[in-house]
N, C-alpha and C positions, 0 to 999 in steps of 0.2 A: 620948607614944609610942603608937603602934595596937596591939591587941591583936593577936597571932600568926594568929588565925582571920582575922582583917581583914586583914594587912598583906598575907599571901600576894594575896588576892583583891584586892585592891587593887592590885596587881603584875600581875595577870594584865589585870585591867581596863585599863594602861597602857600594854601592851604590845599588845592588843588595839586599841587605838585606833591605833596606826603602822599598822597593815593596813585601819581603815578598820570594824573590826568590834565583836565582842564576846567575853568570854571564854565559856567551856565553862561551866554553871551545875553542874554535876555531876561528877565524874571517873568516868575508869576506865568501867568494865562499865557503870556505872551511868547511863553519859550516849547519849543515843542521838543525839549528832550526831555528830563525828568522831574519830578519835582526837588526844589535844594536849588546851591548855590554852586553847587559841581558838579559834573557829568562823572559818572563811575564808571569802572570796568566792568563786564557786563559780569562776574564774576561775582559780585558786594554788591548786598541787600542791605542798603543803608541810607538816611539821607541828611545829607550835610547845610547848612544854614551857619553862616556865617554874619556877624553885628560888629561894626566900625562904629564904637560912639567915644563922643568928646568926654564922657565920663560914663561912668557907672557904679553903683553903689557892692556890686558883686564881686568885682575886680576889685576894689579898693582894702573891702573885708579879706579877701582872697591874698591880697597884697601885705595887707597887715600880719596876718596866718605865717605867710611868707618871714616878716623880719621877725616874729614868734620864734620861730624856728632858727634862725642866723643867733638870735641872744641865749637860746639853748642848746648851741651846738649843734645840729640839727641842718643837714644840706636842704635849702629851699627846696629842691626839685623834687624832695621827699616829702614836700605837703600835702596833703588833701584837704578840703574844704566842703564838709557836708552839709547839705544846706535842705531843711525843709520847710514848708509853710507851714503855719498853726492849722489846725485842725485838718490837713489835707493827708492823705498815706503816701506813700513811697518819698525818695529823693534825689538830691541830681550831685552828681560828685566833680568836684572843679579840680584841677590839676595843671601843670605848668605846659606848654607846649612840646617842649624837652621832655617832660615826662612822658608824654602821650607817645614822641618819637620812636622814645624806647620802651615804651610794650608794643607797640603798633609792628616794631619789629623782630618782637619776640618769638620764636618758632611755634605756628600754631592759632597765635591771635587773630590775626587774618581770617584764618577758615570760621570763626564765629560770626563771621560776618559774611561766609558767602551764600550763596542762594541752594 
C-alpha cells in the first residue's frame, strides 16, 4: 500500500497523463503555474482538482449505482450518478474513469474545452 503523501500524488500524476500532461508540483499560492492539480496544454480552459480519500460517501453511492446496473444487465461503465443538493440549482454528474476516457476521446470533445 502507497504511503498517503505518495498516493495522492500519484493520482494526480494519472490523471495528468489523460490530458497529455503533468500534475502541479506544488499546490495552492505556492505553485506559480495555474490553478488545479494539473498543468494543461495551453490549448484547454479547464481546471482540474483531484481528492485521494480513505472514503467517501459519493464514491460509495456512486459504487452502489454501479452493481444497480451489473443486476440489471446494464455495463457499469454506462452509469451515471446525478447528484444534487436540496434546495441548491444545477448538478454535478459522476461517471466512471473509463467512461470519461471514452468521451474525452471522442472527435470534437476536446475543443469544448479549448480557449
Amino acid at each position: 500500500m502507497m504511503a498517503r503523501s505518495v498516493a495522492w500524488k500519484a493520482f494526480e500524476r494519472e490523471v495528468a497523463t489523460l490530458f497529455g500532461s503533468f500534475r502541479v508540483p506544488l499546490s495552492g499560492i505556492n505553485s506559480r503555474h495555474n490553478a488545479g492539480d494539473v498543468i494543461l496544454p495551453d490549448d484547454l480552459s479547464m481546471l482540474i482538482e483531484c481528492k485521494c480519500r480513505a472514503t467517501s460517501i459519493h464514491l460509495t453511492i456512486f459504487r452502489d449505482a454501479c452493481r444497480d446496473a451489473v443486476k440489471n444487465g446494464v455495463d457499469p461503465i454506462r452509469t451515471l450518478l446525478f447528484f444534487r443538493q436540496k434546495s441548491h440549482k444545477g448538478y454535478i454528474v459522476t461517471m466512471s474513469g473509463e467512461a470519461f476516457e471514452h468521451i474525452w476521446n471522442v472527435p470534437g470533445v476536446r475543443e469544448l474545452f479549448a480557449k
